[in-house]
N, C-alpha and C positions, 0 to 999 in steps of 0.2 A: 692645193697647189700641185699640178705635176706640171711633166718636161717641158711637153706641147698645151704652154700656155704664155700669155701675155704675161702674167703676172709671175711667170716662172723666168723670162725674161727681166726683166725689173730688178728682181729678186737678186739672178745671177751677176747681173751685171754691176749694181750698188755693192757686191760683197768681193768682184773683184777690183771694183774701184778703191776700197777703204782696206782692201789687203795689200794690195800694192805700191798704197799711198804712204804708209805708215810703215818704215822699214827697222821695226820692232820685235822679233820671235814669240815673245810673251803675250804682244797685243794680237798677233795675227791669228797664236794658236784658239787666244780667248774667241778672237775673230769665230772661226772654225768651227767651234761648238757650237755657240749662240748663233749666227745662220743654220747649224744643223737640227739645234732645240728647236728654232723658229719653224724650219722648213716641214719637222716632221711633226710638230704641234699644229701645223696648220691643217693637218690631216687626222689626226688623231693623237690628241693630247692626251689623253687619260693614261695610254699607255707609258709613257716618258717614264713616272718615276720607279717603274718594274722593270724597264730597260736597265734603267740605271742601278737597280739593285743587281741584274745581273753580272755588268759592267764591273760591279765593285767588290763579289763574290770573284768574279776571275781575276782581277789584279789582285787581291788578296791573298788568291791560293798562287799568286805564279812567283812569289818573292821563298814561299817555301820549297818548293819544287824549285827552284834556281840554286838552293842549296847542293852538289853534290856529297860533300865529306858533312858532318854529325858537328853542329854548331858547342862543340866543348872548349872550355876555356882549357888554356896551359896546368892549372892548378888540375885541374878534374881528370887530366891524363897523362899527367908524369908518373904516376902509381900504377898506371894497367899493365899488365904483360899483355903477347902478342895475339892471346885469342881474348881475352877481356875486348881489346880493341877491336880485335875482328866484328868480334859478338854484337858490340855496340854499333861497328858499321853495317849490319847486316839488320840491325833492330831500326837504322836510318832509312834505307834503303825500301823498307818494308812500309814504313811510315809513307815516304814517299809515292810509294804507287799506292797507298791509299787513298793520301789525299788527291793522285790524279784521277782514279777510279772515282771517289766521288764528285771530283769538278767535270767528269764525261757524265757521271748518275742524274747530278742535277740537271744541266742541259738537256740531256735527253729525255730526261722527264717533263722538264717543263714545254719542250715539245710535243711531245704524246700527249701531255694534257692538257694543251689548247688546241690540237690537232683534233685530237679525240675521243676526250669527255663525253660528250653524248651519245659516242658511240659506244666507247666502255661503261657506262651506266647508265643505261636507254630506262632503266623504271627513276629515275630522281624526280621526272616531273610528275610521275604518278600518284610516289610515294610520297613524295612532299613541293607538292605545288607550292603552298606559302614561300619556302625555301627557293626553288627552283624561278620563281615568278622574283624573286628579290635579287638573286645571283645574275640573273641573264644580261641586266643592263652593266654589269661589270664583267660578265665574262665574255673579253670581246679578245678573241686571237691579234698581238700588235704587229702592227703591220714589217713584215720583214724580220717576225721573229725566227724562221728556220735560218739565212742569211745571217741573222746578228748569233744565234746559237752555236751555228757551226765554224764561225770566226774566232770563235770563244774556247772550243772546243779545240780546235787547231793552235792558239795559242798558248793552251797549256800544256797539249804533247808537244810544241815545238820546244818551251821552254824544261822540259819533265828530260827531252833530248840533248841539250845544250845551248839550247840559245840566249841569248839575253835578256831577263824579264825589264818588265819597266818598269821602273824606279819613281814614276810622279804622277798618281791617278789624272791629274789632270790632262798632262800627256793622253794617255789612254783613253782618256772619256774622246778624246779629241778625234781620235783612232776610231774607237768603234760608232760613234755618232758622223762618222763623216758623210754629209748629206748626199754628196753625188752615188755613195754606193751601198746609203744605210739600208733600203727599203727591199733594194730588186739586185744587190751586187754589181758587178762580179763580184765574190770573195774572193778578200783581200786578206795579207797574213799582214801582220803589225809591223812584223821588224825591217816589211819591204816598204810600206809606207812611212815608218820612221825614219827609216836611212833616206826617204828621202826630201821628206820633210828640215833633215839636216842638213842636205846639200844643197837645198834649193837656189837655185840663178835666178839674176832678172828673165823676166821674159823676152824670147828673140820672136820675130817676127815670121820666120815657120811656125813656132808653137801656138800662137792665135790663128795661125790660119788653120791649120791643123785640127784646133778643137774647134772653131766656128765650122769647119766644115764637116765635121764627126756629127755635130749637134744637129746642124742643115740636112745631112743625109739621113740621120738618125729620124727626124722629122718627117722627111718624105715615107721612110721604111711605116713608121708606124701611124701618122694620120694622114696619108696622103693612101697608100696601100693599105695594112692590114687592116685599120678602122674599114674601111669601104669592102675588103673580102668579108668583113665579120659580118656584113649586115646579111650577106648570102648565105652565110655556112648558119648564122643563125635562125636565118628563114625556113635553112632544109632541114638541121633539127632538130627543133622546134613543133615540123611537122613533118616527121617520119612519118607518118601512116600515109599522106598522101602523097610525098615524094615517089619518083620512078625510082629506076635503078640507077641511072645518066647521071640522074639529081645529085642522089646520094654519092655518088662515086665523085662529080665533083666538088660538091660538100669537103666529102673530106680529103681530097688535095688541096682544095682551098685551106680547110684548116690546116692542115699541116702548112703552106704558107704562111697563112697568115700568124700561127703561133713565132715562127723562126721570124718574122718580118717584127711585127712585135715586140719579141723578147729581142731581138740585135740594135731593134731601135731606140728602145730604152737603153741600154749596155753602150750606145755610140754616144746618146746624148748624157750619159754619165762621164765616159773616158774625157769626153769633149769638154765637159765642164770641169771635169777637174784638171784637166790639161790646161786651162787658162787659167787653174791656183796655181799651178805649178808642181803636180803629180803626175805619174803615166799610170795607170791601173790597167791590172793586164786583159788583155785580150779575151773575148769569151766564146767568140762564134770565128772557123773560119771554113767559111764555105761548106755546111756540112751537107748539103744535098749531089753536091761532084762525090760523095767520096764513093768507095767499091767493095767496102767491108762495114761489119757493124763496127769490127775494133777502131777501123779508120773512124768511124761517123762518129765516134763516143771521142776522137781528139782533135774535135773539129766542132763537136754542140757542146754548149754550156760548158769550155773548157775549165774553167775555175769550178766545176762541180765536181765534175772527173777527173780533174788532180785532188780532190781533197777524196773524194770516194777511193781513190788507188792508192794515196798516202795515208789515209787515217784508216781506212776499214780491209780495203784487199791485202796490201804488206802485212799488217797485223796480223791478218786471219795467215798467213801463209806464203801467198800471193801465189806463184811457178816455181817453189824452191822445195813442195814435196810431192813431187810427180803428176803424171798428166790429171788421174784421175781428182783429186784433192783440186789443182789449176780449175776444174770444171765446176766443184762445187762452190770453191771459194766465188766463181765465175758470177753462178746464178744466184748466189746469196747477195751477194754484194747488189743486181739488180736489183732483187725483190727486196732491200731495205731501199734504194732510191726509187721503187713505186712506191711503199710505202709511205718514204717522206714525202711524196706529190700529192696524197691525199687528206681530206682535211673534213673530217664529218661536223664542225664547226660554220665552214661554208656550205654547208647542203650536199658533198664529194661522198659517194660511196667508195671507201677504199678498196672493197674488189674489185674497180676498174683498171684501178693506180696498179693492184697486184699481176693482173694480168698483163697488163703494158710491160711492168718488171720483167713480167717471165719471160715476155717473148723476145725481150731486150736481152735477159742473160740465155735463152735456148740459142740467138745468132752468135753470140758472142760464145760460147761453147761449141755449135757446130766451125764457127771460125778457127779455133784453137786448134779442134781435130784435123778440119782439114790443111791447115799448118803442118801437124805431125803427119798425115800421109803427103804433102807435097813436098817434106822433104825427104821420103823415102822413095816416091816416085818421080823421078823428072819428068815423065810425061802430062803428069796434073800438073805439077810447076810451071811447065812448058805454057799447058794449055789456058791457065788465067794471066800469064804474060802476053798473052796474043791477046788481037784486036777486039775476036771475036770474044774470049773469054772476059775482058777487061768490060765489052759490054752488057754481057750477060753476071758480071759479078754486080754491075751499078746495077740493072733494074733487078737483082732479086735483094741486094740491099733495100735500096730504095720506094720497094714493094709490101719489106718487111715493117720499115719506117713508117710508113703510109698509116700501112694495117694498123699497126699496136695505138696512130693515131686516135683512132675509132673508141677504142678503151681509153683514150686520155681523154676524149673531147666528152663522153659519154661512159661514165665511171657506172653510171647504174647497167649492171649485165643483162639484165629485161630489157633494158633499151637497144643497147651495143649490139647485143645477140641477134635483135630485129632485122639492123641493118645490117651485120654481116650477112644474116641468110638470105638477104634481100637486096644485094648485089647486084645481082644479074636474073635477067628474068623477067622483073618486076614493072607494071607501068605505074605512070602517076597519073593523081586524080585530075579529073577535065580542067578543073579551076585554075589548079598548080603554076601550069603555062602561063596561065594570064596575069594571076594576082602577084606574081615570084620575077619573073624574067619581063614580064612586057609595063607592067603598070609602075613597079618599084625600080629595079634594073634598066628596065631599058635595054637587057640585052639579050639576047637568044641562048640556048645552051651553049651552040657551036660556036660565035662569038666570046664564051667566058673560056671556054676551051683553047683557043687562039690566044686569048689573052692570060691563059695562065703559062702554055707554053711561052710564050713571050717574056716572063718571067724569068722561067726557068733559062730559058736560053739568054737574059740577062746578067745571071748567075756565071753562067759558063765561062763566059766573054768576061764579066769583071776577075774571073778566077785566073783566065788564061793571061790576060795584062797584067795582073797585080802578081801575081804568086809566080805561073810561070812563063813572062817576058821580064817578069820585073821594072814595068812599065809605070810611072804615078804619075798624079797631075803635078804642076808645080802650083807655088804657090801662089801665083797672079792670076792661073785658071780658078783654081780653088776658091778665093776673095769674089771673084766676080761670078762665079756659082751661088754662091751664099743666099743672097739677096732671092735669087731665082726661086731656088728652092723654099723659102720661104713663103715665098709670095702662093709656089703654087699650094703648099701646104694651106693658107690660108684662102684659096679662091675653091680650091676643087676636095679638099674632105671634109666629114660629114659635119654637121653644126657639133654637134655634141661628142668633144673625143670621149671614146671609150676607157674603162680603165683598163690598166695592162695587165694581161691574162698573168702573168706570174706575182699578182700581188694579190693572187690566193693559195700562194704557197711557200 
């Protein structure tokens, strides 16, 4: 079952019928889980009862870690004096970042080794085939395990901080299984969907048109668009050798689309879905091909990534609190763990791609820094990315950068990757290429997908500059009678067979 399906419809709409029918807290939440048991067993069962084991390892550890002062009764420390007690809150204390250090050990392990088992012990099949031939059809990475891990992991340093654990697994399972954002996010922290799971209202009639039309346009983004960009960027490849350079080059601006069209479409028809249980999950993508720095572009992609990468790993490490130099390393470190978590030698991913992509994400995001520090010592470099010209020369070397490190995400193997960078420019393609690529399957000419991706882009622009800054929206009688529309063309003009969504291999 996924978004863009008929039966994902059915689905949706049966669980909001019988949640809203039923004005019971206890039945709704039971509601809650069992569509989300149902939703992701229908994808893959096997994995359920290892979620759940994870689920009930972190509500277990979060009731100790909510402890701050040393659970002693009155009898056991009417007799301490004042370093006795000290001593003993110092031995609590210690306790405590143990068990949070090992509720981060676990997670992160159990990451890394479904990430990267076969990468970390490439002779198992060698040395014991029997073994290796029995384990395989159970060692299958569950789907939206980085997602469910890092929600897990953020909940116990929220609560290790002060926040309030949760007191009824059942709650919780309810939490971390919730089906619009179990698989592919956004990441969600507990205590924002709890509180609002508490306050929940009937539903107003903005709030369905709102998620019907999140769900509608999410639909268009991902089988109306990026399904029909993948069949191109898959084409060129697929067959690098015989791609020109044209090819390649729009290969991969198409990927890069098509990944951001993709991944926002799934994220709209999530928000959308659960904005008609009566949730708002937060926001993940906004606009991030306008922006004009890497720093801007990383709070603008996958925002629910990079609030958790800035609050669980850059703050920690230091963050800007011990000078420029320290700022820079924390900088690239912090990338080169999220290439690393993008790769996944389980799914066929060479993680030296995922690393290279890291670095070139944290080298812009370090040259950014620094030239911060000199543009506040110079006004004239201040000056000169304020202006028109600077404003446009900072979007196309951002946006140049993003492209590029593209290339290592789409093509993690560096044998390959390596090819097409050097083969950029220069290069022609094979006689066939034309015919079999753009005229027989496409239907369109180079300069035609070229036209039509700027068209894209400058769709981007335009919804950026009404929504963001005219602060322009549809209301909600255009929105209703879009719905329909959008559907229809989703189901007349993408391809038969939707694709699965590129982030449900990571």
């Amino acid at each position: 079952m996924t978004f863009v399906s008929i039966l994902y419809g059915l689905f949706l709409l049966s669980t909001i019928i019988l949640y809203w029918g039923i004005n019971n807290k206890t039945f709704r939440l039971g509601l809650i889980l069992t569509a989300s048991l149902i939703f992701y067993g229908s994808i893959q069962l096997q994995s359920l009862p290892f979620l759940f084991l994870m689920a009930w390892v972190t509500f277990a550890l979060g009731n100790p870690l909510s402890q701050t002062t040393p659970p002693q009764s009155p009898d056991q420390t009417k007799n301490l004096s004042n370093d006795q007690w000290h001593q003993v809150e110092l031995r609590w204390k210690q306790r405590r970042r143990w068990l949070l250090s090992a509720g981060i050990a676990l997670n992160t392990l159990i990451l890394i080794g479904f990430k990267y088992a076969p990468f970390l012990f490439p002779g198992l099949s060698q040395d014991s085939p029997i073994l290796a031939s029995w384990l395989d059809p159970y060692f299958i990475m569950p789907l939206g395990i980085s997602f469910f891990g890092f929600e897990c992991i953020a909940y116990l340093i929220d609560v290790f901080r002060g926040a309030p654990p949760s007191r009824n697994f059942f709650e919780f399972s309810a939490y971390k299984f919730y089906f619009p954002k179990l698989i592919s996010g956004p990441i969600t922290r507990f205590h924002q969907w709890f509180e609002q799971w508490q306050l929940q209202r009937p539903l107003r009639i903005e709030q369905v048109t709102d998620g019907l039309w999140l769900i509608a346009s999410g639909a268009i983004k991902k089988g109306l668009l990026a399904d029909n960009l993948a069949i191109f960027v898959n084409l060129c490849f697929e067959n690098t050798q015989r791609a020109g350079s044209v090819d390649l080059q729009l290969a991969v601006i198409g990927y890069g689309l098509q990944l951001y069209l993709d991944f926002s479409g799934y994220v709209d028809m999530a928000r959308g879905s659960a904005l008609l249980l009566g949730w708002t999950l937060p926001e993940n993508f906004n606009f991030p091909y306008v922006s004009t720095s890497v720093a801007d572009f990383w709070r603008r992609w996958h925002i629910t990534l990079g609030s958790w990468l800035r609050n669980y790993l850059y703050f920690p490490l230091g963050g800007s609190r011990q000078g420029l130099g320290r700022t820079c390393l924390n900088l690239m470190l912090v990338m080169l763990i999220a290439g690393l978590w993008h790769g996944s030698a389980t799914a066929g991913m060479n993680p030296a791609g995922f690393i290279v992509w890291g670095a070139i994400h944290g080298a812009g995001l370090v040259i950014h820094r620094l030239n911060d520090t000199l543009s506040q010592r110079w006004r004239g470099l201040a000056a000169l990315w304020r202006s028109v010209p600077g404003i446009v020369l900072a979007w196309l070397l951002t946006q140049g950068m993003v492209f590029f490190s593209w290339i290592f995400f789409r093509l993690p193997d560096l044998q390959v990757s390596g090819w097409v960078v050097r083969h950029l420019w220069g290069h022609s393609r094979d006689a066939q290429f034309l015919d079999l690529v753009y005229l027989e399957t496409l239907g369109w000419m180079p300069e035609q997908l070229a036209i039509a991706f700027l068209g894209i882009f400058a769709a981007m622009f335009v919804a950026h500059f009404f929504d963001r800054i005219l602060q322009v929206q549809l209301n909600w009688h255009v929105k209703i009678a879009l719905v329909p529309i959008c559907w229809y063309a989703v189901l007349l003009f993408a391809p038969e067979n939707s694709l699965p969504y590129i982030y449900f291999d990571f």
